[in-house]
C-alpha positions, 0 to 999 in steps of 0.5 A, spaced: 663 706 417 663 698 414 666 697 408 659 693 406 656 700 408 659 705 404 658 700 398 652 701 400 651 709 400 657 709 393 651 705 390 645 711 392 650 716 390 651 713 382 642 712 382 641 719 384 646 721 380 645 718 374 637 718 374 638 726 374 642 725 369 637 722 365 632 727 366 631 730 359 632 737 358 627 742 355 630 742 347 630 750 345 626 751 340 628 756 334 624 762 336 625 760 343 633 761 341 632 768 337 629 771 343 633 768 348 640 771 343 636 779 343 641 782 347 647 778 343 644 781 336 643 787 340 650 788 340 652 785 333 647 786 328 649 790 322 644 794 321 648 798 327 654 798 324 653 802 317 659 807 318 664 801 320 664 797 314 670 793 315 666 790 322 659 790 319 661 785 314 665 780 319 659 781 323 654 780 316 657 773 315 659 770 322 652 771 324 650 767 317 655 761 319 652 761 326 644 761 325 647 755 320 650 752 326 643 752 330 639 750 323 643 744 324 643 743 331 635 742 330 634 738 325 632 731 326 637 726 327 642 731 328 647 729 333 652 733 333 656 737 328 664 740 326 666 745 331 666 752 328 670 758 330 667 765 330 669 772 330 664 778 332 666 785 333 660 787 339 658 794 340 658 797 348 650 797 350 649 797 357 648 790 357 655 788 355 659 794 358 665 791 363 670 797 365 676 793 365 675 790 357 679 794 352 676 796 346 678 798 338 679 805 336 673 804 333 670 803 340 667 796 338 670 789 343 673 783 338 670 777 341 671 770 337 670 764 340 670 756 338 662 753 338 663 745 340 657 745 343 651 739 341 645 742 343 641 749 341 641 751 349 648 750 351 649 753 343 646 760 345 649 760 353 656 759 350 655 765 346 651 770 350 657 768 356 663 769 349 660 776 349 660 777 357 652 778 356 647 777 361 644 769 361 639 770 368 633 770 363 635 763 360 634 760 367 627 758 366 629 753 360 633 749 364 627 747 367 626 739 366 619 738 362 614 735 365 611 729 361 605 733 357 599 730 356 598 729 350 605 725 348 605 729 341 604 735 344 610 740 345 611 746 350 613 752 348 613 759 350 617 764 347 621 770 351 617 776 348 619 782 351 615 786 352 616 794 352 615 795 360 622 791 361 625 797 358 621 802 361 623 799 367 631 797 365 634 803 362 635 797 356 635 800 349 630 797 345 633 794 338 626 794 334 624 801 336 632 804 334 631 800 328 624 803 326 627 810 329 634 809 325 629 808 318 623 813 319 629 819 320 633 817 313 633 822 309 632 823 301 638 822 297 637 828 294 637 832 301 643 828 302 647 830 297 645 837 298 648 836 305 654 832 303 657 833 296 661 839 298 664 835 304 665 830 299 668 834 293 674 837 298 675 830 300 676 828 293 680 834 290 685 833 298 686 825 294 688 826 287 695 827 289 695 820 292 690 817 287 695 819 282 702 816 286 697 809 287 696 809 280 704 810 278 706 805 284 700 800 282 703 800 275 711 799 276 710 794 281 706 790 275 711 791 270 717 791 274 716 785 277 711 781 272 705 782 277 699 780 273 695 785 279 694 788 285 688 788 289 685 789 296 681 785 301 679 791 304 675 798 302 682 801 305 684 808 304 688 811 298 693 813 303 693 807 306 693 802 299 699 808 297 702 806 305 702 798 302 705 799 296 711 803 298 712 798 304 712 792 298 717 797 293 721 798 299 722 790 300 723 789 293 729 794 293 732 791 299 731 784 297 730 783 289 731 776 289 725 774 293 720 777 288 722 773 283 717 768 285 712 773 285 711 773 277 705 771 273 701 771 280 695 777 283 698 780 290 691 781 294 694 786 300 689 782 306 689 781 314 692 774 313 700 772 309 700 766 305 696 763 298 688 763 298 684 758 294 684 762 288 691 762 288 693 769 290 699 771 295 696 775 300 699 779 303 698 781 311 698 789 312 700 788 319 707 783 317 713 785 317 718 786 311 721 778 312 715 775 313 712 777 306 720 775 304 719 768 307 712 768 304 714 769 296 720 763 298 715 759 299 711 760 293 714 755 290 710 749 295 704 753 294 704 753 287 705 745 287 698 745 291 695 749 286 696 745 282 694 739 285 687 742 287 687 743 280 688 736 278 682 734 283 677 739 281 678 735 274 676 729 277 671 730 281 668 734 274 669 727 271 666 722 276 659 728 277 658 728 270 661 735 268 659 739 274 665 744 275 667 745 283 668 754 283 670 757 289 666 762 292 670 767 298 665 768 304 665 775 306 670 777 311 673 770 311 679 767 306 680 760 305 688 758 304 689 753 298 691 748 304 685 748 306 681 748 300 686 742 298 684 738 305 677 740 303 677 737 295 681 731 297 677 728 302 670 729 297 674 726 291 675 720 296 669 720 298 667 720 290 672 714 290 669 710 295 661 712 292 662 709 285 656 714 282 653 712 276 652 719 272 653 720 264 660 724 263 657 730 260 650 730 262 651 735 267 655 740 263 655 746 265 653 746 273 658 749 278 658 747 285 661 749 292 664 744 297 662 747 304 665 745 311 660 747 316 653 744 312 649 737 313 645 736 307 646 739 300 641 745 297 641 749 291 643 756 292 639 762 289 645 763 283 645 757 281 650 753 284 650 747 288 652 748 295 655 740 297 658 738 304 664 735 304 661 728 308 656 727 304 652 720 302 654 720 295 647 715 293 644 722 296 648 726 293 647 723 285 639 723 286 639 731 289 644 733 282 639 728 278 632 731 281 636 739 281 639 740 275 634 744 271 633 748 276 641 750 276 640 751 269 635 756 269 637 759 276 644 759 272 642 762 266 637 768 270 643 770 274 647 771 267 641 774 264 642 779 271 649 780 271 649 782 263 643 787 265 647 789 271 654 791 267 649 795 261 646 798 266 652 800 271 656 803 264 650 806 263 649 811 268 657 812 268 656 815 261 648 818 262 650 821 269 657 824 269 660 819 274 667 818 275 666 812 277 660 806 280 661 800 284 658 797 289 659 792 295 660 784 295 654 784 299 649 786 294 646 782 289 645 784 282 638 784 283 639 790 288 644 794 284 639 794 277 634 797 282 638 802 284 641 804 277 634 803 275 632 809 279 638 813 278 637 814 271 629 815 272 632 821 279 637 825 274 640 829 279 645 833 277 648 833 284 651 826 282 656 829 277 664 828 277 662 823 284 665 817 285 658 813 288 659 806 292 652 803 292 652 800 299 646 799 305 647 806 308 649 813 307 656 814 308 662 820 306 668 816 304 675 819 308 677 820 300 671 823 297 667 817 295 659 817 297 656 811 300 649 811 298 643 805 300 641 801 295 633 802 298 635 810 298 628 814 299 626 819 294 
């Protein structure tokens, strides 16, 4: 072949090429997402993890950040966003068992993967494939879209299952286990009847160890000038006495290395190191040197608390008095690290942006600085949610046009809280419980509901328990009682 002739074909094979990349793909819609991810939520929705709650809530709070990676994938102009790790703990349906993958005592599959995807169909392919689910039913979306003939039109055509497939498949359906798992709810009274006795063997099998918690929870404090002791988790007594014994028996062996340790709150979690609220955590798989290593390095640590002090000072100066808070998402911790990168990327974007607000004319306000989102919204309690790269000008007119509506969403949630604690105290004393609490996931608004209609039920089998109000029903390895918010009656 000549050179002139290969030239020739190479130019073909660039056209083709190119003008097959220029095809346009059919983009996903929302719905069209949903129903392509069935399998996926399938696999990891809460609502199937009521006894494990530890996985439910990684689960509850990794599917927030993943369907707030897909909104901003479908907003106009929306070219592409921050890539984002996910963790997800996946239950072994039929769709997603693999012999050869190992699997938790618990007997659920880890699965975190990193979304660096720019589009919504290459999003839900990536997160099918992560989790070894099934893709053959997205086949038909990848077909390039004829040009309709209206131009404003849009083709869209939802994958809706029908109950045939299942017949037919083996598969289980979601939506009927779901409307299953309700219908057969029993009464909390029933449930009681049926669970207090185990509850109370349990409870009365724990006393010992609750009292040995409490006596090395209060030597620790005082001995070493710890201002607290808490837990990420709704561990075990056993495993919380197993945890303190292991920081006791540290600080026999080495005295020295807790001396860092004063005036600080030690928050036992999965990770080492110091979160965004300045407390030490320490990881309950470490070994005693590494927390060693930790409590040397408190000083460094320290001195970045100090410096993202400083900078939520000026920001509040440069936004008219609004205070920069943190709030812990669930299953998820932000070392103080990142909360300083966060803060002095915001405060230099501040800088740059010259705003224009009275000093003190948002007095009162709070707000919340967020990686992942692209545009600012007022949350339901009353803060502000602001992505870190935001457009200040913007900024200033969404803080100016909100503001009231902060106040009165802030001062609800006040109202609610003060009203939530009365009522908690309340039922206590009313109900002879030893002790009432509920899980982070549950607003105010749930837990006055619940408290409400416990006064009202009077049920004498509640006497002498220790009741966390929670999404299901649960007897606790120790003798607590998880009991729904929404219980029947």
């Amino acid at each position: 072949m000549s050179v002139n002739s290969l030239l020739r074909c190479t130019i073909r094979l660039e056209r083709k090429h190119v003008a097959t990349l220029l095809i346009p793909r059919r983009a996903l819609s929302g719905a069209e997402a949903v129903n392509a991810l069935r399998p996926f939520y399938f696999a990891v929705h809460p609502d199937f993890f009521g006894q494990h709650p530890r996985e439910r809530e990684v689960n509850e709070n990794s599917l927030k950040r993943l369907n707030g990676y897909l909104e901003n994938l479908q907003r106009p102009g929306s070219c592409s966003v921050q890539p984002m790790k996910l963790t997800f703990f996946v239950r072994n349906t039929k769709e997603s068992m693999h012999e050869q993958e190992e699997l938790l005592p618990s007997g659920f599959r880890v699965v975190s993967f990193i979304l660096r995807t720019s589009d919504v169909l290459s999003t839900v392919k990536n997160v099918l494939k992560s989790c070894n689910l099934p893709v053959e039913h997205m086949e038909q979306m990848e077909v390039p879209s004829r040009k309709p003939a209206d131009e404003h039109a849009t083709i869209y055509r939802p994958i809706k299952w029908d109950k045939s497939y299942y017949a037919f498949t083996g598969f289980r359906d979601p939506e009927e286990e779901l409307q299953q798992a309700h219908r057969v709810e029993p009464t909390l009274d029933l449930w009681l009847r049926n669970n207090e006795p185990e509850a109370a063997k349990k409870h009365s099998a724990s006393l010992p160890r609750r009292t040995e918690l409490k006596r090395l929870k209060k030597e620790l404090c005082m001995k070493f000038n710890v201002a607290d002791i808490r837990w990420q988790r709704s561990w075990g007594v056993a495993h919380r006495c197993s945890q303190l014994q292991s920081l006791s028996r540290l600080a026999q062996q080495n005295p020295d290395s807790m001396i860092n340790l004063q005036g600080h709150t030690v928050v036992f979690s999965d990770h080492s190191g110091m979160n965004a609220s300045g407390y030490v955590m320490l990881g309950t798989t470490d070994v005693h040197h590494q927390w060693a290593k930790l409590f040397q390095q408190l000083p460094v640590y320290r001195s970045l608390q100090q410096q993202s002090e400083w900078l939520r000072e000026r920001i509040s100066l440069l936004l008219g008095g609004t205070q920069v808070v943190h709030m812990e998402p669930l299953g998820l911790v932000q070392s103080i690290q990142e909360h300083y990168n966060t803060l002095n990327t915001f405060h230099k974007g501040l800088m740059s942006g010259r705003l224009r607000l009275h000093p003190r004319g948002l007095q009162g306000l709070t707000m919340t600085l967020d990686n992942d989102s692209s545009s600012c919204r007022l949350h339901e309690l009353g803060h502000f949610v602001i992505p870190v790269n935001c457009d200040m000008l913007q900024l200033q007119a969404f803080l100016l046009n909100h503001a009231s509506q902060a106040r009165l969403k802030t001062q609800r949630r006040i109202q609610l809280q003060v009203e939530e604690d009365a009522l908690v105290k309340e039922c206590v004393q009313s109900l002879s419980l030893r002790e009432l609490s509920k899980e982070p996931s549950l607003s105010s608004s749930h837990m006055i509901h619940c408290c409400r209609r416990l006064l009202d039920m009077r049920l004498p089998l509640l006497q002498g328990l220790h009741i966390c109000v929670s999404h299901f029903y649960s007897v606790m390895q120790d003798g607590d009682l998880c009991v729904p918010w929404d219980w029947k009656s």
